[in-house]
N, C-alpha and C positions, 0 to 999 in steps of 0.2 A: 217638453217643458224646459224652459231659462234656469238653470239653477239661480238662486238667491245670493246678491254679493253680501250679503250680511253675515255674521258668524253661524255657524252649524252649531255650537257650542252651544244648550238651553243655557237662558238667562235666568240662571237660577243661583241661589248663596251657595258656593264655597265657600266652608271656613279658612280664613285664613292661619299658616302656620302658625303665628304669634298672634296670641290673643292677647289687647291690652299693651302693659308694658311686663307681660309674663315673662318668663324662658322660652325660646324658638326649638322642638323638637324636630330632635336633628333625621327620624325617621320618616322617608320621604325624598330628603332635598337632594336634586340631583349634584354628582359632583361640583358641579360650578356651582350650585346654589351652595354647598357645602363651604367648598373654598373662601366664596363672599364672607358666609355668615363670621368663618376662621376667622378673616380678614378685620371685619367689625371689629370681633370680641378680643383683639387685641397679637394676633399670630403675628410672627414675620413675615413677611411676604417670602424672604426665602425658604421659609419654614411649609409654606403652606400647602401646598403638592405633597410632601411627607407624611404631612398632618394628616390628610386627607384619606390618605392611603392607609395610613394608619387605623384612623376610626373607620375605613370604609371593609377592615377585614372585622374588627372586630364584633361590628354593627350584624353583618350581613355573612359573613362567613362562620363565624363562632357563636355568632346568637347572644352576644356580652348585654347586658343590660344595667350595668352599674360600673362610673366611670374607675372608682376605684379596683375594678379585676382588670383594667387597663394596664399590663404593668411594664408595657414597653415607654410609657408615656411619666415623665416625670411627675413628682407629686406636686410639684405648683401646678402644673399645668393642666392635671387631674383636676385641680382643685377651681379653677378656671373655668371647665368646662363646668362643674356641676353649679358653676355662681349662675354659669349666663344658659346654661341648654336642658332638657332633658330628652329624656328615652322612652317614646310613649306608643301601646299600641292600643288596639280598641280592645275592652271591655269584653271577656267574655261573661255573659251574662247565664248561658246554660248551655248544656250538651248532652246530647242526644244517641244514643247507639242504636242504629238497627237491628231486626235479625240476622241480617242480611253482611252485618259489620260495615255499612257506611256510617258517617257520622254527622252529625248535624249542629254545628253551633248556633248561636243565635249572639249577636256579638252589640255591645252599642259603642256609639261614638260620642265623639263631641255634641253637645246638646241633647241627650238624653236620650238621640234616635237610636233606633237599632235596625241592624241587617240580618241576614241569614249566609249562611256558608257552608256547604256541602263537602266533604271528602268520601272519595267511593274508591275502598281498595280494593284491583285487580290480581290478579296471577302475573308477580313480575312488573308490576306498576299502581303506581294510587296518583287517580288527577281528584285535583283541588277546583272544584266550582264557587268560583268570588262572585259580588256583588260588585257595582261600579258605582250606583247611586240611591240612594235612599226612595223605595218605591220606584213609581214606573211613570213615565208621560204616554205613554204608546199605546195604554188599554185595549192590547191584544185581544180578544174575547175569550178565550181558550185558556186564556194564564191567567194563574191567579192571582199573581205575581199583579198583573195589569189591572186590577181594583182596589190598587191600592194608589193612591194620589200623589206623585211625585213631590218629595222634600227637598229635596238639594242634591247636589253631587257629592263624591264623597273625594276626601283630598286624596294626594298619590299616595299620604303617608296612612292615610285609613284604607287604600286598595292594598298596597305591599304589608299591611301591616295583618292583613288577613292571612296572608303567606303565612309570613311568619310566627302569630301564634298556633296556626295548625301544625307549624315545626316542632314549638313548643310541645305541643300535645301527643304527638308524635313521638319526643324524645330523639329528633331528629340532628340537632345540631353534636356537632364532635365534643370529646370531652376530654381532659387530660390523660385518661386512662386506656381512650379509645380511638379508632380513626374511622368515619364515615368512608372514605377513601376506597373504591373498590367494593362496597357493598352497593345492591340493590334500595335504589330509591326507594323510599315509602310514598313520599310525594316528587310525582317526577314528570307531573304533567298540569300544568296549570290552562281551565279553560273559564273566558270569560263570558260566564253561559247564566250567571246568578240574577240578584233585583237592577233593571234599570237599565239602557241602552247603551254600550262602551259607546258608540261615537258621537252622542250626546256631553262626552265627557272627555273628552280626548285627550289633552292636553296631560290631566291629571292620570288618567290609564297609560297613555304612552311613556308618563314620566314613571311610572311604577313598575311596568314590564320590562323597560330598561335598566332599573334596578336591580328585578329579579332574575336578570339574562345577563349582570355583570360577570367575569370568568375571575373577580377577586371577592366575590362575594355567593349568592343563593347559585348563581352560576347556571341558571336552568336553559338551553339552548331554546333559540326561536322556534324553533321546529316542536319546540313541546309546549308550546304557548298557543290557545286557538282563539284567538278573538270572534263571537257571534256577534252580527250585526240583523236588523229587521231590516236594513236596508238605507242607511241616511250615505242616497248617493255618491254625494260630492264627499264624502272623507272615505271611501275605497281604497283610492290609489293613495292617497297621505300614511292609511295603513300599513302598506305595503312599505312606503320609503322610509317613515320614522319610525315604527317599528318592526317591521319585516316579521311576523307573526304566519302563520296560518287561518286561513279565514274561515268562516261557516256562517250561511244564510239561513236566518228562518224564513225560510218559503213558502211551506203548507199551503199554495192553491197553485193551480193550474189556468186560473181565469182572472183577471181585472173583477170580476164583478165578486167575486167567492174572497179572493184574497183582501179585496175593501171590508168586507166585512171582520176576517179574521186577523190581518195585520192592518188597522188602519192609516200608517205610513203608509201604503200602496196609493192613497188617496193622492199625496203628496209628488210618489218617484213610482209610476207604475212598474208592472213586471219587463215590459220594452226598456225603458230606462235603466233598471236594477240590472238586468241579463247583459245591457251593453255593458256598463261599468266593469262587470264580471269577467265580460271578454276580452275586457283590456287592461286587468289585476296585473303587476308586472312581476307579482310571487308566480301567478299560474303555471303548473305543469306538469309531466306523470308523475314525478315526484313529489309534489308541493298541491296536490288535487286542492279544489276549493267543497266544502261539506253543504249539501243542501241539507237542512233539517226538512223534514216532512212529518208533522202530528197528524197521526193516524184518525179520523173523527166518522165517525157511523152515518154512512148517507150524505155526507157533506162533501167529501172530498180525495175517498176511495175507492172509486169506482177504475173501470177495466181504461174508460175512459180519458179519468185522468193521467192514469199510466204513462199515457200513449200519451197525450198533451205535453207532460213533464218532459219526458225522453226527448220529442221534439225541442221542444223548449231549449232546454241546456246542450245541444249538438254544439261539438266547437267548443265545450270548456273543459277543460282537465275536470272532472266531478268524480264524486258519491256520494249516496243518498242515504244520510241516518231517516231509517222508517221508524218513528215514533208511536209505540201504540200509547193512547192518549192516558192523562194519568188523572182521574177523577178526581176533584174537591170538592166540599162540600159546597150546593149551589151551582153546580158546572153545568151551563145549558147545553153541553155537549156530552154522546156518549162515544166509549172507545170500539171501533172497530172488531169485527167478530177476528178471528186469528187466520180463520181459513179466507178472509176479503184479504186482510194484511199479507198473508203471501202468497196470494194472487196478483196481489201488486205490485211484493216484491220479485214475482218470479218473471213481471213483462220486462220491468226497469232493466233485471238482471240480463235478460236476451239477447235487449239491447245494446251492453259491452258494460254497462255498470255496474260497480258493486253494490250492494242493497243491502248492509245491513241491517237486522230488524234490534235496536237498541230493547235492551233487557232491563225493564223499568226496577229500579236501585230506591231502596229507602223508603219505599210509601207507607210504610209501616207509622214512619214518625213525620211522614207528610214531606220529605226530601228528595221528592222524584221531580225530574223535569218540569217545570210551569208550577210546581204549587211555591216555591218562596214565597213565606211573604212575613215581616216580621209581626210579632203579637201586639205592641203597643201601637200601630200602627192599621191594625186589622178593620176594616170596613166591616160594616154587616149590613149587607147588602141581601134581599132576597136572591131566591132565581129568577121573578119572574122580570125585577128590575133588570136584573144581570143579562137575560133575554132580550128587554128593550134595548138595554144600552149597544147590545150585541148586533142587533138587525132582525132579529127571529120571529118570527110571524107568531101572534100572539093568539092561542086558544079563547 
């Protein structure tokens, strides 16, 4: 198949930073967007590199949110900023704690929508699971995530802004008293696994990850950044050069015909198509592996069979395989895999040369496990039996 010259980007509203003739929130804009807006609002141009540097510690390294705790920045100047900018991030709305101690915000943005945001603290690390766009286009069958109707993308300053109030919440940023500096991360791994497809949104994700990988700011290396993709070909290798991330596919079939059903982008970039891209990722390699995600699902696509499919399949790519045992919602036309199928599939993959983790489902308590996001104001209510048609499921 011919990729499409037209943009990969959906053609759908992002907000724009400035709304109206508001103040331009300055969270978000990458440095040269920064510099420009300086430039407007009246800086020297010799000044402005300074300037920059300036707010880009204070913004992003310190966690400052009021122009006046600025106090390298003179008080016109302070005062300057607070006539024309603000400091804005989204809305948490509520929070959730597991048994488990993951965490679950539920956060809204400009225009009333809201997302979901996931932190899950490990032993020696906590990754942050963000959102990239309001709802989903992809109506995966399996995610619940994927019945709810795609609203828009979200800006770079509503993706990094997710960072950073879970910083907030966290008590993460350094303080006069204290230094982060040589302490173990609380959040120290960001992956982009939440509502909506990163490469659907690209632009706005790339601008945001670069933000939070600046080394004067959140400072988080590439290497702790996973972008999930379902597969939207042609912006693969774009990932790779602008922002050099780590990759993970959700893959979950072994066949054109299984995987149309469960990721229906396959319809569009089949798994030949997907598997080249992959082969030709220019992060790829034993160090930099690419992560197949695989939801485990009962009768569908755990069989000894597909094992052996998959193993084939990915030969020739630096991999490993997160084995997802499936995480039920309410209405899920799917059930999850018995435990003893589950490692019997991870024990062919393993034989093979790869590592099979079997991921240890986080949060289902408060509905924050893998495929259920989905925000409340936004919730469909959708039967199962609808949720089965729209699925492909042969109907009793």
């Amino acid at each position: 198949m011919t990729a499409p010259t037209a943009p990969i980007t959906q053609d759908v509203m992002t907000l724009p930073r400035k709304v109206a003739d508001g103040p331009v929130n300055l969270i978000g804009l990458t440095r040269d967007q920064l510099a420009e807006a300086l430039l407007e609002a009246g800086t020297a141009p010799k000044q402005v590199k300074m300037r920059v540097g300036q707010l880009w510690q204070w913004l992003y390294q310190k966690g400052v949110r009021e122009f006046d705790l600025m106090t390298n920045l003179s008080k016109d100047y302070r005062q300057m900023l607070a006539d024309k900018f603000v400091i804005a991030l989204p809305e948490v709305v509520s929070r959730h704690l597991s048994e488990d101690g993951t965490r679950k915000y539920l956060v809204r943005i400009a225009g009333g929508h809201e997302v979901e945001v996931v932190y899950i603290p490990e032993e020696g690390r906590g990754t942050l699971c963000i959102s990239s766009q309001v709802g989903c286009t992809l109506t995966c069958s399996f995610c619940h995530t994927g019945t709810q109707k795609l609203v828009r993308n979200l800006t770079a300053g509503e993706i990094v802004g997710q960072v950073m109030l879970a910083r907030d919440d966290l008590d993460e940023w350094p303080k006069a008293d204290r230094s982060t500096q040589g302490d173990a991360r609380l959040l120290s791994n960001i992956v982009l696994m939440g509502m909506g497809e990163p490469l659907y949104n690209f632009e706005n994700v790339r601008d945001a990850m670069n933000i939070a990988m600046d080394p004067e700011g959140i400072c988080l290396s590439r290497r702790r950044i996973t972008l999930s993709t379902s597969g939207v070909v042609p912006e693969i290798a774009r990932t790779a050069q602008e922002i050099g991330c780590l990759l993970a596919v959700s893959f979950h079939a072994t066949t054109d015909d299984v995987r149309d059903k469960l990721v229906p982008i396959n319809k569009r970039w089949n798994i030949e198509e997907l598997l080249a891209a992959l082969k030709a990722y220019p992060k790829a390699s034993n160090s930099e592996r690419i992560t197949f995600e695989y939801v485990m699902l009962k009768g569908v696509n755990d069989s000894d069979e597909d094992a052996r499919r998959l193993v084939k399949l990915i030969k020739g790519i630096p991999a490993k395989i997160n084995l997802i045992p499936f995480n039920e919602w309410p209405g899920a036309p799917y059930q999850r895999s018995d435990w003893k199928r589950i490692k019997a599939f991870s024990e062919i993959v393993y034989k093979a040369g790869y590592a099979s983790p079997i991921r240890t489902p986080r949060g289902e308590d408060i509905m924050a496990a893998c495929g259920q996001l989905k925000s409340a104001t936004e919730r469909a209510r959708k039967s199962r039996k609808q949720i089965e048609a729209e699925a492909g499921l042969p109907q009793n």
